[in-house]
C-alpha positions in Angstrom: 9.4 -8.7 -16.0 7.4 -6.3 -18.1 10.7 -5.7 -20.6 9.6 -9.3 -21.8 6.5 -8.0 -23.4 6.4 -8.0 -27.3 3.0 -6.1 -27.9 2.7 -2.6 -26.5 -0.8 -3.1 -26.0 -3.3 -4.9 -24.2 -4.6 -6.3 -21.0 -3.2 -7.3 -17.3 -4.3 -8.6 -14.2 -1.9 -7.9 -11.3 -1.8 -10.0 -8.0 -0.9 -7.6 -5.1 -0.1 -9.0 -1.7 -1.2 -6.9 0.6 1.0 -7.8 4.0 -1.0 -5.8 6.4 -4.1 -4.1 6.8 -3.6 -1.4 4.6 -6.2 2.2 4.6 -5.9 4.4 1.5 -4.9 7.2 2.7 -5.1 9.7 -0.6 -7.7 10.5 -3.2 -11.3 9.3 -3.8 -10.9 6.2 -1.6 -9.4 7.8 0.9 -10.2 5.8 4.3 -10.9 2.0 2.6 -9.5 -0.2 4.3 -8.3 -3.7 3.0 -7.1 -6.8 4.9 -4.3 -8.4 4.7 -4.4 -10.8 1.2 -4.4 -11.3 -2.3 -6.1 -9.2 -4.5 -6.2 -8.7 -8.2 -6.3 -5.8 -10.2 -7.1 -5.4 -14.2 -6.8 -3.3 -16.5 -5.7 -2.3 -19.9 -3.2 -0.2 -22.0 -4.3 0.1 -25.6 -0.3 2.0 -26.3 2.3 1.5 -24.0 1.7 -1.7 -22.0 5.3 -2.1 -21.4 5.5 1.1 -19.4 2.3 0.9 -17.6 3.6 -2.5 -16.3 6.3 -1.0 -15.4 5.3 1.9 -13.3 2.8 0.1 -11.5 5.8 -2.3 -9.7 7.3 1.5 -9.0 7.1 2.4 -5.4 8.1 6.2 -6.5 5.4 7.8 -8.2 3.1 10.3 -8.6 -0.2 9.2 -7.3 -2.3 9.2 -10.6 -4.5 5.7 -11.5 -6.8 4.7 -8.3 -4.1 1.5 -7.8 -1.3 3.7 -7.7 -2.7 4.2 -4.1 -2.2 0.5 -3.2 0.9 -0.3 -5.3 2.9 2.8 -4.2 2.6 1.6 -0.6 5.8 0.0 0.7 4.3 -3.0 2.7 2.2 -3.8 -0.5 3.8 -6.5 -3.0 3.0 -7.4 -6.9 3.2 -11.2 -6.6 2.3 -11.8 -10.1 1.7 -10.4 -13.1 -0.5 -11.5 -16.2 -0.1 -9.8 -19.9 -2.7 -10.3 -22.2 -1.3 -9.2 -25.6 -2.6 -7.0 -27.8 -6.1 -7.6 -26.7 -8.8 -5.5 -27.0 -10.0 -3.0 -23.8 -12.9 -4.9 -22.7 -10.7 -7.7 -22.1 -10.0 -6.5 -18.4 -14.1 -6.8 -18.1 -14.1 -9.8 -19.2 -10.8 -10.8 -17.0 -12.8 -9.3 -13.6 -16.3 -10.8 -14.9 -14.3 -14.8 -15.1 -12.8 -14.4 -11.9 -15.8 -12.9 -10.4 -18.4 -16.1 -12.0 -15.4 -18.5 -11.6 -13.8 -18.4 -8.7 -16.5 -16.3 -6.7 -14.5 -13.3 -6.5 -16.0 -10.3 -5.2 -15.5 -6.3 -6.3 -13.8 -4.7 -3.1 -14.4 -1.1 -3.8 -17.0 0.0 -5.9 -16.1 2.1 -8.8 -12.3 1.5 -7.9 -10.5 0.6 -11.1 -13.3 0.9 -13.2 -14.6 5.1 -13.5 -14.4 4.4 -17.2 -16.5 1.0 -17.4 -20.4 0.8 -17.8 -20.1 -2.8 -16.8 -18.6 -3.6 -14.4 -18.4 -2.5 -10.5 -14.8 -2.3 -9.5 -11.6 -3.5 -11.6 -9.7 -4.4 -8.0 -11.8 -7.7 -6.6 -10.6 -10.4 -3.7 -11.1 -13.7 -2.8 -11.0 -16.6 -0.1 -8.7 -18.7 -2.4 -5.8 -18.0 -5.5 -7.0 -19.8 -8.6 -3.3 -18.9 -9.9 -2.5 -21.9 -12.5 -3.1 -20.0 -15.4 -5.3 -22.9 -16.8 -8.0 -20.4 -15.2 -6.8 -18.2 -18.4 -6.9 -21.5 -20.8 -8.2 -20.8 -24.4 -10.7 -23.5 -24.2 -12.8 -22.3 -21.6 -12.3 -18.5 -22.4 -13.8 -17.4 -25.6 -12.3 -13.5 -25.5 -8.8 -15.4 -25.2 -9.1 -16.7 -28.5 -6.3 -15.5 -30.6 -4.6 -13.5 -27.7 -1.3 -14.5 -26.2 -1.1 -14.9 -22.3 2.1 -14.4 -20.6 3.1 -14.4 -16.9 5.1 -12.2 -14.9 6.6 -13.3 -11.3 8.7 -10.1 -9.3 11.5 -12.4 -7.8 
C-alpha cells in the first residue's frame, strides 16, 4: 500500500478496473463513457507521492484531478499500483509513450490526464490485453528507468 513508499516523490501508473460501463458524470469530461476494463492512469507527484497515492484509492473525495472522476466511483477498482521513485516528471510521458509503442495502447480521452503535457494526448490510455509483469518496466529495455526504483502496489 502506498505507506510502503520511501521517496515522497515521483511517478505512478495506476491500473483501474472498471466493472461496468461507467459515464463521467462531473467536470470537463462530463458524458465519456468507458467500457468495462482495464485501464491505466499515470502521473506524477514531484512532493508528496505518498499522499497522492493515497487519495486516489479514496472513494470520499472532493472531485479535484480529472481521475478523481473515475476512481471516486464505487463500481471502479485500483487493481494495481506502480511507484516510480523519485523520478523525474516526464517520467509519466515516458510511462504512457512505452505502453502506447509497446503494447499498442491507445489514449482514451484526449487531453484527460495530461492539461499540463505538450506531449502527450491523454495520461489515461486502454488496451485489448494487460502486459502486467513488470518486466514491461525492466531497466534494460527502459532507458528513463535507469537509476529509478520501481515498486508495485496490489489493493487486496
Amino acid at each position: 500500500m502506498p505507506g510502503q513508499i520511501k521517496q515522497n516523490s515521483g511517478a505512478y501508473l495506476i491500473e483501474i478496473h472498471i466493472t461496468e460501463d461507467f459515464t463521467i458524470r462531473q467536470g470537463r469530461f462530463r458524458g465519456e463513457k468507458l467500457s468495462a476494463g482495464y485501464y491505466y492512469y499515470t502521473g506524477s507527484a514531484q512532493k508528496n507521492l505518498r499522499q497522492r497515492i493515497s487519495r486516489h484509492y479514496r472513494k470520499n473525495k472532493t472531485l479535484h484531478w480529472h481521475i478523481d472522476h473515475i476512481t471516486s466511483y464505487t463500481g471502479n477498482v485500483i487493481a494495481n499500483c506502480w511507484i516510480f521513485e523519485d523520478a523525474p516528471k516526464e517520467t509519466e510521458c515516458h510511462i504512457a509513450e512505452s505502453l502506447i509503442s509497446g503494447f499498442n495502447f491507445r489514449s482514451v480521452i484526449k487531453g484527460f490526464g495530461s492539461s499540463d503535457c505538450k506531449i502527450c494526448q491523454a495520461h489515461l490510455l486502454a488496451g485489448k490485453e494487460s502486459p502486467l509483469p513488470l518486466q514491461i518496466f525492466s531497466r534494460g529495455r527502459k532507458k528513463f528507468l535507469r537509476g529509478i526504483k520501481v515498486r508495485i502496489f496490489t489493493e487486496e
